[in-house]
C-alpha positions in Angstrom: -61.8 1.0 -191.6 -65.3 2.8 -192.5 -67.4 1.1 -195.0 -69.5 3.4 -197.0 -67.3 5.9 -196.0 -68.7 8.8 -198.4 -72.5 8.7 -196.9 -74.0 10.7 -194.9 -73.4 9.1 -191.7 -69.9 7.3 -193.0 -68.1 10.3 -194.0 -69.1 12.2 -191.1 -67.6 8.8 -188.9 -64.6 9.3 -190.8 -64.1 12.4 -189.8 -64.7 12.4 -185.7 -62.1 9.3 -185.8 -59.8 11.6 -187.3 -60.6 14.2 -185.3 -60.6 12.0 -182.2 -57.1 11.4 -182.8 -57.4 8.1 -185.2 -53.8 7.8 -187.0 -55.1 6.2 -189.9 -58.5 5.6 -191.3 -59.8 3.9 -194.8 -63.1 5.4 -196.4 -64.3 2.3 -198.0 -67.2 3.6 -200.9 -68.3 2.7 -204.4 -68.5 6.0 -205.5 -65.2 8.5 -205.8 -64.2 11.3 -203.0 -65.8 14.4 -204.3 -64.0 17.6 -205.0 -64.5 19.1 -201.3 -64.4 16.5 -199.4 -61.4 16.4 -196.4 -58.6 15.2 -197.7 -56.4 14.8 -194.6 -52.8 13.3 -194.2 -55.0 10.2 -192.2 -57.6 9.1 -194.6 -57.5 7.5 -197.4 -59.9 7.0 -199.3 -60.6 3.6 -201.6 -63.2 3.2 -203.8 -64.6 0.0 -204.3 -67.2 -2.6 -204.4 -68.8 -4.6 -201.5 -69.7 -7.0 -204.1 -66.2 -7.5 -204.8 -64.4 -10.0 -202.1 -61.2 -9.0 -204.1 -61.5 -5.1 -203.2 -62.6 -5.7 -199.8 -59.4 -8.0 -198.7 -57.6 -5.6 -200.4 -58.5 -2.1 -198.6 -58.8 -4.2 -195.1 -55.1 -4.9 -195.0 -54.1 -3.7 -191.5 -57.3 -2.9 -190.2 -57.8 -3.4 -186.6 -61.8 -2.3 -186.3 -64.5 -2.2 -189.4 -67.3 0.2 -188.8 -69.5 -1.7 -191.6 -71.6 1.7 -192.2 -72.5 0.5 -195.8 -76.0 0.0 -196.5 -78.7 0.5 -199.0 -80.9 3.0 -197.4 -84.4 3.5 -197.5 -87.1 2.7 -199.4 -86.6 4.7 -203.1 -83.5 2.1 -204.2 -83.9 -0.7 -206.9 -84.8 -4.3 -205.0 -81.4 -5.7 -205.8 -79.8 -3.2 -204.4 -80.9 -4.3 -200.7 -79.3 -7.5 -201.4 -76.6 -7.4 -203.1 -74.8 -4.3 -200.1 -76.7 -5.5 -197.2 -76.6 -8.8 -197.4 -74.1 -10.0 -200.1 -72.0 -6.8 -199.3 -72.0 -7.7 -195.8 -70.7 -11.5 -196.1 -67.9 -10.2 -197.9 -67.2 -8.0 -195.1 -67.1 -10.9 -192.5 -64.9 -12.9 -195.1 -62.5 -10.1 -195.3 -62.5 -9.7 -191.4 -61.8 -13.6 -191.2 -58.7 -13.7 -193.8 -57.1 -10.2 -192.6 -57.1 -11.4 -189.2 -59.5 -8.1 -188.4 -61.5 -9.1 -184.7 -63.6 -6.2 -184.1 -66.8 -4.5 -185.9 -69.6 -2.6 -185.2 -72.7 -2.6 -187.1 -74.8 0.2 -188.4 -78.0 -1.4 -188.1 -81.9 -0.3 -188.3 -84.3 -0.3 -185.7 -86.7 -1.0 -188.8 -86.4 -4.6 -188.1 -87.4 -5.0 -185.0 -90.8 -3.0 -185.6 -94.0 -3.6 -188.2 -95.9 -1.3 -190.7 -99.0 -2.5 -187.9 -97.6 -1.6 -184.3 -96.2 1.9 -183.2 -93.2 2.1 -181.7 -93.8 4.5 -178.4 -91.0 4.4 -176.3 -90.0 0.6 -175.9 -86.4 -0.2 -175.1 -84.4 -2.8 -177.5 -85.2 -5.6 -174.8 -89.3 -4.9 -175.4 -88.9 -4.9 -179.4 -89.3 -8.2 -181.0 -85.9 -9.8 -182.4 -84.7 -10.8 -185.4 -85.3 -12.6 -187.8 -88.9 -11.7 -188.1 -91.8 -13.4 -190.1 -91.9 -10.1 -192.2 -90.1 -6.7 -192.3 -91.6 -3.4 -192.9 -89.6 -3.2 -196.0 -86.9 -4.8 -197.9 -84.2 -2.2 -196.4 -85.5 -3.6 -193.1 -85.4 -7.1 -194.3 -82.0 -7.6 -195.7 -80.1 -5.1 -192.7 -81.8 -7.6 -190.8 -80.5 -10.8 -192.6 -76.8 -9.2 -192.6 -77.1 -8.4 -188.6 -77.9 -12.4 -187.9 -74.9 -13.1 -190.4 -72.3 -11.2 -188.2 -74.0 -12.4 -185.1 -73.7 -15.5 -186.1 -70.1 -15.4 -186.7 -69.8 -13.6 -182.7 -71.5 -16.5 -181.4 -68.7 -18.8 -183.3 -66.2 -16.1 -181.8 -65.0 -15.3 -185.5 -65.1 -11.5 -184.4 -66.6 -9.5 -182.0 -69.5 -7.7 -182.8 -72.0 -5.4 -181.7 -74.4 -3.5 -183.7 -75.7 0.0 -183.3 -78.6 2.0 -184.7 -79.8 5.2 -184.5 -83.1 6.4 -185.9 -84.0 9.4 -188.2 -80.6 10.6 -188.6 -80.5 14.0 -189.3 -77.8 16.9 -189.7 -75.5 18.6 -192.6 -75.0 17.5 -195.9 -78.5 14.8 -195.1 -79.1 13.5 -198.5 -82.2 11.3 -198.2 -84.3 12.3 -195.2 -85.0 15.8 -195.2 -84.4 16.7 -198.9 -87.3 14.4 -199.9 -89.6 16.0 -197.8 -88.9 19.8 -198.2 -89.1 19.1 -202.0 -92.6 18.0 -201.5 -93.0 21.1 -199.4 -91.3 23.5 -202.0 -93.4 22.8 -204.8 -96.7 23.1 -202.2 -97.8 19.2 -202.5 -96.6 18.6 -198.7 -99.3 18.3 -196.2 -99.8 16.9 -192.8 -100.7 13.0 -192.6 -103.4 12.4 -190.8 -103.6 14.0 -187.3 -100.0 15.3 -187.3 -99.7 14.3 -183.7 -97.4 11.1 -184.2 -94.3 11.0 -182.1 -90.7 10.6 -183.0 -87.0 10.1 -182.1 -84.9 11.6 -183.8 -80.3 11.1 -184.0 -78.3 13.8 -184.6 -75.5 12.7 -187.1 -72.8 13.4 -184.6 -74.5 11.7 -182.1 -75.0 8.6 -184.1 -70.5 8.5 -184.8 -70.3 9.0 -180.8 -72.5 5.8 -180.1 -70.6 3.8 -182.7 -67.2 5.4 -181.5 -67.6 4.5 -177.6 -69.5 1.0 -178.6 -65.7 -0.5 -179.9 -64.3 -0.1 -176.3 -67.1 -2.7 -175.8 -65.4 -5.4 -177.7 -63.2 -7.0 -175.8 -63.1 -11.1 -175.6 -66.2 -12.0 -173.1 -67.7 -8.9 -173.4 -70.6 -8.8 -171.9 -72.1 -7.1 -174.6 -70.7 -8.8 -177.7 -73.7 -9.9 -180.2 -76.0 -6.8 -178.7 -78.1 -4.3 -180.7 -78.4 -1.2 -178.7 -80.4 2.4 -180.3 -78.9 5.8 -179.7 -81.2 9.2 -180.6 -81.6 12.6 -178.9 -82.7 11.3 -175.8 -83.9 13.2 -172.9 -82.4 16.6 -175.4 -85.6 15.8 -177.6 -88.4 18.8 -177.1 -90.2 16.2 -174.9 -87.7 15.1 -172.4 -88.8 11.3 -172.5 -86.8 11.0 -175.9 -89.2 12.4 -178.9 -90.4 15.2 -180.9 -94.1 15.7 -182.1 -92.6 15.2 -186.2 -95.0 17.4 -188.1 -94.3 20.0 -185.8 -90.7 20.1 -186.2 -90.7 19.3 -189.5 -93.0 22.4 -190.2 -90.2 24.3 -188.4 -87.7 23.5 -191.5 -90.2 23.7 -194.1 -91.0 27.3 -192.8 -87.1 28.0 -192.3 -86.8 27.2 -196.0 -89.2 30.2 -196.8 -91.9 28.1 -197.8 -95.6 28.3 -196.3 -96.2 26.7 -193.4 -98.2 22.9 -193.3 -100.6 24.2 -190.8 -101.8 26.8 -193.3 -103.3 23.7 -195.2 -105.9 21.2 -194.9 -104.5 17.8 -193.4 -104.8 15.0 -195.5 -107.3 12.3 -193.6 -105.7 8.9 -193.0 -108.1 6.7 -194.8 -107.5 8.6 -198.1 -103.6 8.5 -197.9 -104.5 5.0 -197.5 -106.2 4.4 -200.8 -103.8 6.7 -202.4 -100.6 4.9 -201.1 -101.7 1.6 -202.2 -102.2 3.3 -206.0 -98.8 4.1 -205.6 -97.6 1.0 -204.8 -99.0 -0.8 -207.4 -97.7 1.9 -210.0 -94.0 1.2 -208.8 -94.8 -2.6 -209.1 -96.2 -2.3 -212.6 -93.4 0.5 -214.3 -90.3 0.0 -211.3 -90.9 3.8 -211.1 -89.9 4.4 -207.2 -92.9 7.3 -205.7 -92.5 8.6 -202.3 -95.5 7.8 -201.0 -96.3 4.3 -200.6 -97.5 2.1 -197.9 -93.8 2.2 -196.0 -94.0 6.1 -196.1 -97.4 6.4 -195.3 -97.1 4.2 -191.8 -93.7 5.7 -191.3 -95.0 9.4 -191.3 -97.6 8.7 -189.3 -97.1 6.1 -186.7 -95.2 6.3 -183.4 -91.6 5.4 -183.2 -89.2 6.4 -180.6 -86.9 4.4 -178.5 -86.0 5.0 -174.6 -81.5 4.3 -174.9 -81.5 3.1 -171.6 -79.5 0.2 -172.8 -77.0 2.2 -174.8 -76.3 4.8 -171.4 -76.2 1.8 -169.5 -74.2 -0.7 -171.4 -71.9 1.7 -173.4 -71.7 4.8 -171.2 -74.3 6.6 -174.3 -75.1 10.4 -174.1 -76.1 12.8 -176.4 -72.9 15.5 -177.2 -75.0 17.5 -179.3 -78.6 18.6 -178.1 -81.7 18.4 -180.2 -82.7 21.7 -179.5 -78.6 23.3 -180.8 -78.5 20.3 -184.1 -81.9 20.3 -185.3 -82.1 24.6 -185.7 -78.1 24.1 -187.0 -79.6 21.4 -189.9 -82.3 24.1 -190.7 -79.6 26.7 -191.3 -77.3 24.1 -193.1 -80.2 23.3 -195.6 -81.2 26.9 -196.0 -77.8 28.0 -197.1 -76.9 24.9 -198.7 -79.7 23.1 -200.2 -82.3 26.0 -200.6 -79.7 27.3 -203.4 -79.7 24.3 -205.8 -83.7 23.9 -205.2 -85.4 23.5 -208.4 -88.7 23.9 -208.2 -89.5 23.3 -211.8 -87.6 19.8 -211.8 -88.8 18.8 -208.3 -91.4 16.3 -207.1 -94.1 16.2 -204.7 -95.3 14.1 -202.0 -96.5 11.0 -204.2 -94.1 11.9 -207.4 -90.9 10.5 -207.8 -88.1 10.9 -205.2 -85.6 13.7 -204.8 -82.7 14.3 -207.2 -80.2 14.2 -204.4 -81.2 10.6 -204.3 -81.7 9.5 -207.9 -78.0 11.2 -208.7 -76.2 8.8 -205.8 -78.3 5.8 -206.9 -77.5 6.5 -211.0 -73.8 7.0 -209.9 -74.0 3.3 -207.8 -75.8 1.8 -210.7 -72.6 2.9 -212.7 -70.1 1.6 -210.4 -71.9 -1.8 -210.5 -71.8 -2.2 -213.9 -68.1 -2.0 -213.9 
């Protein structure tokens, strides 16, 4: 069973269990399969509501491991989103674990909650982050992953399942529909430009690396586990341009900005820190006033330009982690994806820029979840 089976990361699960020889697997989503997606004599695909404990006991008849992949992602979604899938959605899970007699889930968690919009993150291990629940989160996304985490841990401790709970960070790769579209419409329509000195340092998780870590973290669950309750990080690791697990960002996001065709960042004049400052609390208090979700906001600023990579020590050690796809093969591979993919449906004269609205890719899922909802 794969909650949020459709998104990025969740139908891209779906398919490496099947293709790791799973005989059955349900794609739990609100939204309807799409038109192309893989239909395959091994999924089946349910569409349904977290929010409803009805649907959930329903599609988790005969499951024997929940990959609870579900979320509310990011920062661009209406407030009650964040509670009502991450938190609500995610009781409802636990419940429907409990009555199906289901023992075993792994987590999709954030490594948002464990880090501030105040401290970079530069190469700490799981062990050196603080742990949850904090005083405050860098953003509700962060706040209410965190609040479902301590729920399911919670119900380890009481040995109501066995649980462990796996993150990656900056997931990238084919058919991405929230990281890198935002940012090369920005570029597309020229409004992109380097924050501050560009020289900020991050980790980045290849899609198919992220399935592997939460594939190989189930054999891991097993009564006394040693491991049962943990959150563990998986990225790019030593594959990363800079073999202690990171990438300088601007830099390789300049690389697919100029693979789209359009003009490179460094051709332009950096925006200074203190300005995007002034510029992102505006912003902020425009989306507080109208509800109107802008890209760039205090979260965004702090998260394109501070430090944040993680050393997976834990996750090599604990759950046998490596990387099966390199940084330097699935970052070039994403580029091509998005140029013969994405680049096509670009719109420049219905696109945003860096402080406008977010990208249609991501208003069209969140209009098609509001529907569902209202159901």
């Amino acid at each position: 069973m794969v909650t949020g089976g459709l998104g990025f990361v969740g139908q891209r699960l779906v398919e490496t269990l099947v293709e790791r020889g799973a005989e059955q697997v349900v794609s739990f989503d609100i939204v309807p399969p799409p038109e192309n997606v893989w239909k395959h004599e091994a999924i089946k695909y349910v569409t349904g509501d977290l929010c409803n404990l009805d649907a959930v006991e329903e599609a988790f008849k005969g499951a024997d491991c929940v990959w609870h992949n579900a979320a509310a992602v990011g920062p661009f979604l209406p407030k009650h989103f964040y509670h009502n899938t991450n938190v609500l959605g995610t009781q409802n899970v636990l419940e429907a674990c409990k009555k199906q007699g289901v023992r075993k889930m792994i987590f999709s968690a954030t490594p948002s909650s464990r880090f501030t919009c105040t401290d970079d993150v530069d190469g700490q291990t799981e062990a050196e982050m603080p742990d949850i629940p904090q005083a405050t989160y860098v953003a509700e996304y962060s706040a209410t992953k965190a609040e479902g985490e301590l729920l399911l841990r919670q119900a380890c401790k009481d040995n109501e399942i066995l649980f462990i709970a796996v993150a990656p960070h900056t997931v990238y790769g084919p058919r991405d529909n929230l990281f890198l579209p935002n940012l090369l419409e920005a570029a597309g329509v020229g409004k992109l430009r380097i924050f501050g000195s560009g020289e900020n340092r991050v980790g980045y998780t290849h899609v198919d690396n992220y399935c592997h870590g939460l594939i190989i973290a189930e054999k891991q669950l097993y009564e006394k586990s040693p491991h049962l309750g943990k959150f563990y990080v998986c990225t790019d690791g030593a594959t990363h341009p800079h073999p202690e697990g990171y990438s300088i960002f601007w830099k390789e996001l300049d690389e697919a900005v100029v693979g789209m065709g359009f003009d490179s960042l460094y051709s332009k004049m950096a925006l200074p820190y203190v300005l995007l400052r002034i510029v992102a609390f505006i912003c902020d208090c425009i989306t507080t006033a109208t509800g109107k979700k802008l890209k760039l906001g205090w979260f965004t600023l702090r998260m394109l330009t501070m430090n944040r990579w993680f050393r997976i020590t834990a996750a090599q050690n604990d759950l046998g982690y490596e990387p099966i796809v390199s940084y330097k093969e699935g970052w070039p591979d994403t580029i091509e994806w998005f140029r013969n993919k994405w680049l096509p449906t670009f719109d420049p004269s219905t696109a945003s820029g860096a402080t406008g609205g977010i990208a249609q890719q991501t208003v069209d899922k969140v209009k098609l979840q509001e529907q569902r909802m209202k159901k």
